[in-house]
C-alpha positions as CSV (number, residue, x, y, z in Angstrom):
1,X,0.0,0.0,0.0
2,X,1.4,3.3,-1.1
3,X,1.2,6.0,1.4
4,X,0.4,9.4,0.7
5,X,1.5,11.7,3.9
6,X,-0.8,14.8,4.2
7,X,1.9,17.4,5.0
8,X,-0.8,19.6,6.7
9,X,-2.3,17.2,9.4
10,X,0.2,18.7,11.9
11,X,-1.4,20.6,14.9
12,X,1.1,23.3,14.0
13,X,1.5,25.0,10.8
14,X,5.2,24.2,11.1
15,X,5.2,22.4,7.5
16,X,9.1,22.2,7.2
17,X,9.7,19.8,10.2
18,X,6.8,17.8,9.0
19,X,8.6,17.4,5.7
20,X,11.6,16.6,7.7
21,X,9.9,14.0,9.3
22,X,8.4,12.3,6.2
23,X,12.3,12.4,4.9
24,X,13.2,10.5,7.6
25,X,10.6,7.7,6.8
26,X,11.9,7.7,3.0
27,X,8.0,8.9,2.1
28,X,8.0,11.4,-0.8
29,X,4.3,11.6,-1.8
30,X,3.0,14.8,-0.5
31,X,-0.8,15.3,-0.1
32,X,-1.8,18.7,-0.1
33,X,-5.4,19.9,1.1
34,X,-5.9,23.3,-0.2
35,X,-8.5,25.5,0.9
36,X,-9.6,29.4,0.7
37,X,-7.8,29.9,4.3
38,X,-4.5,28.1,3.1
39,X,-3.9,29.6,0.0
40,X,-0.9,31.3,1.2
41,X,0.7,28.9,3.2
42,X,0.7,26.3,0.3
43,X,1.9,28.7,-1.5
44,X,4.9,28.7,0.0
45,X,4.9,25.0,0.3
46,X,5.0,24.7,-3.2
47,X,8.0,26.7,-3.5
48,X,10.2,24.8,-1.4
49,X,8.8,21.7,-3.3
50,X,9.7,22.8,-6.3
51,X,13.4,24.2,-5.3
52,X,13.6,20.6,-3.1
53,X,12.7,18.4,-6.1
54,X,12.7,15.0,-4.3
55,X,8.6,14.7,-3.5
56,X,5.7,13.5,-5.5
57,X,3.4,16.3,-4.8
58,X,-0.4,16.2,-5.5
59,X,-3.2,18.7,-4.7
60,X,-6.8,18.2,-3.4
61,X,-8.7,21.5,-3.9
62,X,-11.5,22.4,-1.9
63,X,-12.2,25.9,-2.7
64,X,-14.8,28.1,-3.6
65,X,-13.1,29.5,-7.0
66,X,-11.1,26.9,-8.8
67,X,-9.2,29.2,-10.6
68,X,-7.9,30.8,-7.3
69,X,-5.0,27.3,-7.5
70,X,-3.5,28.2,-10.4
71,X,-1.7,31.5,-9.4
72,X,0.2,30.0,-6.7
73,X,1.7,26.6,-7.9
74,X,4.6,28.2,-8.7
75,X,5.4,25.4,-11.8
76,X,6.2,23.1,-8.9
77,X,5.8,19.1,-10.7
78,X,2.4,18.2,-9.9
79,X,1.5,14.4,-9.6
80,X,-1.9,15.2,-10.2
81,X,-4.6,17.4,-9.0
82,X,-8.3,16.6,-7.4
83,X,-11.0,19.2,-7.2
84,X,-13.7,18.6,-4.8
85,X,-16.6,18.1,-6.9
86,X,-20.0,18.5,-4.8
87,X,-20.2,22.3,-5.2
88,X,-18.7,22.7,-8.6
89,X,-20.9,24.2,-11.1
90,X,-18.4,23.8,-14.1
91,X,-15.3,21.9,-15.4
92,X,-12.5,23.2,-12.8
93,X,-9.7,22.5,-15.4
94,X,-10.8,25.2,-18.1
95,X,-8.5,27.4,-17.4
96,X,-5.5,25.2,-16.7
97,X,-2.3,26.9,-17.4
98,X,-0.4,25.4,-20.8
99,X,2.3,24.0,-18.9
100,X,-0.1,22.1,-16.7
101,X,-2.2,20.4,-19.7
102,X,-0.9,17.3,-19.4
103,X,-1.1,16.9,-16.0
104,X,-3.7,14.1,-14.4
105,X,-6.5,15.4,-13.4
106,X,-9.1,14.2,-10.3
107,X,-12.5,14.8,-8.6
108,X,-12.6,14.7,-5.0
109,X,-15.8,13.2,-3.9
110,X,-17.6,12.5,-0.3
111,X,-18.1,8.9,0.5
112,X,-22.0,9.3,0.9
113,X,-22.3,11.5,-2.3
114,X,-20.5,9.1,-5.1
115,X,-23.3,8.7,-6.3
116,X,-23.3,11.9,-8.5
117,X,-20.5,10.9,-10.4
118,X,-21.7,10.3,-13.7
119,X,-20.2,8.3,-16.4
120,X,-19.9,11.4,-18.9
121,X,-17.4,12.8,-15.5
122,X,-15.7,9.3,-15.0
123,X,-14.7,8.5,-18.5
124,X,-12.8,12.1,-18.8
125,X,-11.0,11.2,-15.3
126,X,-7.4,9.6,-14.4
127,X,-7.9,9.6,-10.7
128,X,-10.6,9.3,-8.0
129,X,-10.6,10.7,-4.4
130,X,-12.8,9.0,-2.0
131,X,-13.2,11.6,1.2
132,X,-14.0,9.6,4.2
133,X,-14.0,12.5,6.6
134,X,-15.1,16.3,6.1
135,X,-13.1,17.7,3.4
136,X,-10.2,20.0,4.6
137,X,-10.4,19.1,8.1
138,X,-7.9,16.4,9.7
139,X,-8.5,14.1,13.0
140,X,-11.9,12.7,11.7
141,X,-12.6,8.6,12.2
142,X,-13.4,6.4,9.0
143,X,-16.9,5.5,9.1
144,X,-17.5,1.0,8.7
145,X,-20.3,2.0,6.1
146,X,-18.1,3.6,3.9
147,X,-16.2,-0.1,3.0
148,X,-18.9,-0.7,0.7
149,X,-19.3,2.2,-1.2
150,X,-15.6,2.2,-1.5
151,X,-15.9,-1.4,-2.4
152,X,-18.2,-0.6,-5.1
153,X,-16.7,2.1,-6.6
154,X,-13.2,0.2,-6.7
155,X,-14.8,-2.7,-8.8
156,X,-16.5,0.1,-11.0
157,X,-13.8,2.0,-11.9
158,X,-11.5,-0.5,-12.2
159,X,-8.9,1.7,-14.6
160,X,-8.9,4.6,-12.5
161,X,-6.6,5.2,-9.7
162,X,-8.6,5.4,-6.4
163,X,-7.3,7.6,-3.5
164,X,-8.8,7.2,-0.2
165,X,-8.7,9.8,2.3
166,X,-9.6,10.4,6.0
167,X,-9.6,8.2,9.2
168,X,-6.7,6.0,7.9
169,X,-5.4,3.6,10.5
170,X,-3.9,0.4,10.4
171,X,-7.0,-1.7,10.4
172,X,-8.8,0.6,8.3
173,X,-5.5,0.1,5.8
174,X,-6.1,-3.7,6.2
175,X,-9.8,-4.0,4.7
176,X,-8.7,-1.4,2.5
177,X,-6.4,-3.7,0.8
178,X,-8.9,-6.4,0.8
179,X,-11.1,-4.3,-2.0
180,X,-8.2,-3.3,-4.1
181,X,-7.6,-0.2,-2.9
182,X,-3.7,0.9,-3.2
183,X,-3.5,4.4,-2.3
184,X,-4.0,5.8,1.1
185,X,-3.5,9.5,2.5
186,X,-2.7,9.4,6.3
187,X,-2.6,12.6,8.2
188,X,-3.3,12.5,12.2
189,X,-2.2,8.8,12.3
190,X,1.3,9.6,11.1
191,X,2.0,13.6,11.7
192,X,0.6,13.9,15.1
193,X,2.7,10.3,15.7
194,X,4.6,10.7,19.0
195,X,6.6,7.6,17.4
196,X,5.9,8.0,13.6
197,X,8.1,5.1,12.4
198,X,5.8,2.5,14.2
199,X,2.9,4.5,13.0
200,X,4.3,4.2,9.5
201,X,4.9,0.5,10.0
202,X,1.8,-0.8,11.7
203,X,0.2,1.0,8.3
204,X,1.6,-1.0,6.1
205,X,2.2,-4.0,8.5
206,X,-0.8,-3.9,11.0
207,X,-0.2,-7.0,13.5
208,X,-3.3,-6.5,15.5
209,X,-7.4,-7.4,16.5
210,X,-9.3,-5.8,13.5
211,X,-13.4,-5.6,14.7
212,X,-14.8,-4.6,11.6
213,X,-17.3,-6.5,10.8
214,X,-18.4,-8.3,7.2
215,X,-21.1,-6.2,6.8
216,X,-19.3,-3.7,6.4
217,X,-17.4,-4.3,3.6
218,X,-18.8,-7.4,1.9
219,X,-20.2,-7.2,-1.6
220,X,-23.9,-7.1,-1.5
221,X,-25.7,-10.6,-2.8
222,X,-27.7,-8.5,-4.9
223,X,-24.6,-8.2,-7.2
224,X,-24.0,-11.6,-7.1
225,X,-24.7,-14.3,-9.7
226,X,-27.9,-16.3,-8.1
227,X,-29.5,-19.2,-10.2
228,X,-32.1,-21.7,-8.5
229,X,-31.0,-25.9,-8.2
230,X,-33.2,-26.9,-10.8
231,X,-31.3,-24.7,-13.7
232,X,-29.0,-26.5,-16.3
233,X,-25.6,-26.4,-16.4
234,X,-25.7,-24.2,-19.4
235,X,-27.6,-21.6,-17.9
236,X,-25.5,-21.8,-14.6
237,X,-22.5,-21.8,-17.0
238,X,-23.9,-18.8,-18.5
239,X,-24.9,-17.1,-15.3
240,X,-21.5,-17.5,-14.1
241,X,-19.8,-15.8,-17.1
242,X,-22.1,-12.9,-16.8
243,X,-21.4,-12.3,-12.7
244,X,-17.4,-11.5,-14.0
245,X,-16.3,-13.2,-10.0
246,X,-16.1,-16.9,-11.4
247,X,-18.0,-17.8,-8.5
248,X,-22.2,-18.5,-8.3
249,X,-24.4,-19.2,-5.4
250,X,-27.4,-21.4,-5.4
251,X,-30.3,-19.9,-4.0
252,X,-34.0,-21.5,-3.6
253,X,-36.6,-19.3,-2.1
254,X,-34.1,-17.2,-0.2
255,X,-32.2,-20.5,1.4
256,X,-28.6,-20.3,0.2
257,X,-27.9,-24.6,-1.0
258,X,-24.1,-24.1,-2.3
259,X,-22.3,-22.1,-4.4
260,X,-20.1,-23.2,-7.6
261,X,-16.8,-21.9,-9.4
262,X,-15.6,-22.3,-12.6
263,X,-14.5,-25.9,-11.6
264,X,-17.2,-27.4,-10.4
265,X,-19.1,-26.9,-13.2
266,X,-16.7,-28.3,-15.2
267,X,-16.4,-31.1,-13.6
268,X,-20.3,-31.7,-13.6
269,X,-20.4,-31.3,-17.5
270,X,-17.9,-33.9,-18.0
271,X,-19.8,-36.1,-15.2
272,X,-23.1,-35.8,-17.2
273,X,-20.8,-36.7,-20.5
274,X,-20.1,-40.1,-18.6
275,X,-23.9,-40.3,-17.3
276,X,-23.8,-39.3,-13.9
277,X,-26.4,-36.3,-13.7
278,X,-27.9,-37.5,-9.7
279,X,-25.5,-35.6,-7.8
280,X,-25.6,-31.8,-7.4
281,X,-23.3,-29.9,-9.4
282,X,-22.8,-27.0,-7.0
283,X,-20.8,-27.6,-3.6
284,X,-22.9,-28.5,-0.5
285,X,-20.6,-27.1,1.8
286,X,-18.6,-24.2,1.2
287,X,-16.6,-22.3,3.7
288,X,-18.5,-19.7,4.9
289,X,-18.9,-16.7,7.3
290,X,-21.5,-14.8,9.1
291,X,-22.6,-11.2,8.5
292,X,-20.7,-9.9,12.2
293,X,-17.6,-12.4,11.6
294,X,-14.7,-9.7,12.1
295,X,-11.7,-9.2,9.8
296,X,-9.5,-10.7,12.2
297,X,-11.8,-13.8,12.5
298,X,-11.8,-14.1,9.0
299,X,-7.8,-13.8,9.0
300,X,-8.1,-16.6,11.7
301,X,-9.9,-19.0,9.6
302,X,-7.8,-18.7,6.3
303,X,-5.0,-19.6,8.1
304,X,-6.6,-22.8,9.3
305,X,-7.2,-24.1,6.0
306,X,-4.1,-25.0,3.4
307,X,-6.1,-24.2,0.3
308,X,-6.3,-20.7,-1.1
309,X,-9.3,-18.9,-1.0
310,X,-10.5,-15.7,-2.8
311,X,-14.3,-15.4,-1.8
312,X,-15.8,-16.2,1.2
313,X,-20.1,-16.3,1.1
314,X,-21.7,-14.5,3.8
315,X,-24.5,-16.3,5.0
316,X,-27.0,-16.3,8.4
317,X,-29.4,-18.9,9.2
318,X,-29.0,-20.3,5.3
319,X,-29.6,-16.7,3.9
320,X,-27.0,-15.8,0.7
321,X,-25.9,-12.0,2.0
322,X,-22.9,-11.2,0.2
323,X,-19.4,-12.5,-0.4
324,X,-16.2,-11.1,0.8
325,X,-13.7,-11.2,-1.5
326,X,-9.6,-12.0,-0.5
327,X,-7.9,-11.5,-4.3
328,X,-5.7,-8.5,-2.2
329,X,-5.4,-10.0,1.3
330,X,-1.7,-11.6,0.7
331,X,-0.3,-8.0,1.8
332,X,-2.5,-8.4,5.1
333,X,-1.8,-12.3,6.2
């Protein structure tokens, strides 16, 4: 997991030893928060970034005119640059300077209001910023129900770079990983640190109890290939292509009788070649997990079993709720 530091997270606005700091930790991508009151101060951020040359800067804009950012960047190298979106009435990058053009360009969005970005506004963007916490303001806590949305929108936008920021800690990090998401700013975690090397490491090495629950961040069963046990094995071959997670779950009047993978159906098919067609083609008994089964009880029960697994179904009292998916938990075992 890549960690982007947010320079201004300090409870002074002593920026320089919070640089210093970050040197110290060998972390050179610089988050800056921008806002009507700070315009001044990152100006002059900027210009030491650009005479320093050694950080990977990138700028999340929350203010009332756009236009009020390019003035003061200074030509400092910009990674790329996010624009809160809720409030803007027009494209932000119109009046880009010429020897920004080819710079990446983001929306800054609020967990709970993601769901005003458009595809006409996703197809014309490099990067997204997920805001888990009030824009521009540092200390807030991650809220659980944000996993999903986050979840969601990782899946969706699967060519975009995601960016999550607010509330990172290490268990937040953890789940994090678990729906794909690479890119991370920390602020109050690692700047207001009293040790920020074990902050740093915990981050990207957490080795403790995480309580969040699979509710939390499991993929909803409505977005999850269902057929019924008295389909063919065409149309559960065909349901299974179309669900894109090479996994299906068998579902009869809301009780939840197996789920099957790519495998098991092929094995069936080449049972029914040979003229066995009595036994259910779907497996009885799949490893599974209840809706309040924490992360770390999930992490617990992987390592029990020697075979690899990449989705675990969510199910209470024989109810199909969801399925968690493990493709990025090798970072977090």
């Amino acid at each position: 997991m890549r960690v982007h530091a947010s320079v201004f997270a300090q409870e002074s606005q002593d920026w320089k030893s919070g640089l210093s700091k970050l040197e110290l930790l060998n972390i050179f991508y610089i988050h800056l928060d921008i806002s009507d009151a700070n315009l001044t101060m990152a100006e002059d951020v900027l210009a030491y970034l650009k005479d320093d040359g050694r950080f990977t800067v990138e700028i999340h804009a929350v203010l009332t005119n756009p236009d009020d950012l390019w003035p003061i960047l200074s030509d400092c190298p910009i990674g790329c640059i996010y624009f809160q979106a809720e409030d803007l009435i027009s494209d932000p990058f119109t009046n880009i300077p010429p020897s920004y053009q080819g710079i990446k360009r983001g929306l800054a969005y609020r967990w709970n209001s993601l769901d005003h970005l458009k595809p006409e506004k996703w197809e014309s963007l490099d990067a997204l910023l997920i805001m888990t916490t009030i824009p521009g303001q540092s200390g807030g806590s991650f809220p659980n129900e944000a996993f999903k949305v986050i979840g969601r929108w990782r899946r969706e936008l699967a060519k975009i770079s995601v960016l999550v920021d607010g509330g990172i800690r290490p268990e937040v990090a953890s789940v994090l990983k678990i729906l794909g998401v690479s890119n991370v700013v920390v602020g109050a975690h690692l700047m207001r640190s009293d040790n920020p090397y074990q902050a740093y490491l915990d981050l990207l090495h957490p080795d403790m109890q995480v309580d969040i629950q699979a509710k939390y961040f499991m993929i909803d069963a409505k977005n999850i290939a269902q057929v019924s046990s008295n389909c063919s094995i065409w149309e559960a071959l065909d349901a299974l292509d179309q669900g894109g997670l090479g996994t299906l779950m068998v579902v009869d009047q809301g009780k939840c009788l197996g789920m099957a993978t790519n495998a098991d159906l092929r094995r069936a098919m080449l049972k029914g070649k040979a003229g066995d067609t009595h036994a259910p083609w779907w497996n009885e008994q799949p490893l599974y997990i209840q809706s309040e089964t924490t992360f770390s009880q999930m992490i617990e029960l992987l390592n029990r079993h020697a075979m690899p697994l990449h989705l675990l179904p969510v199910i209470d009292e024989e109810q199909f709720n969801g399925l968690v998916h493990f493709n990025y938990l090798a970072h977090s075992l």
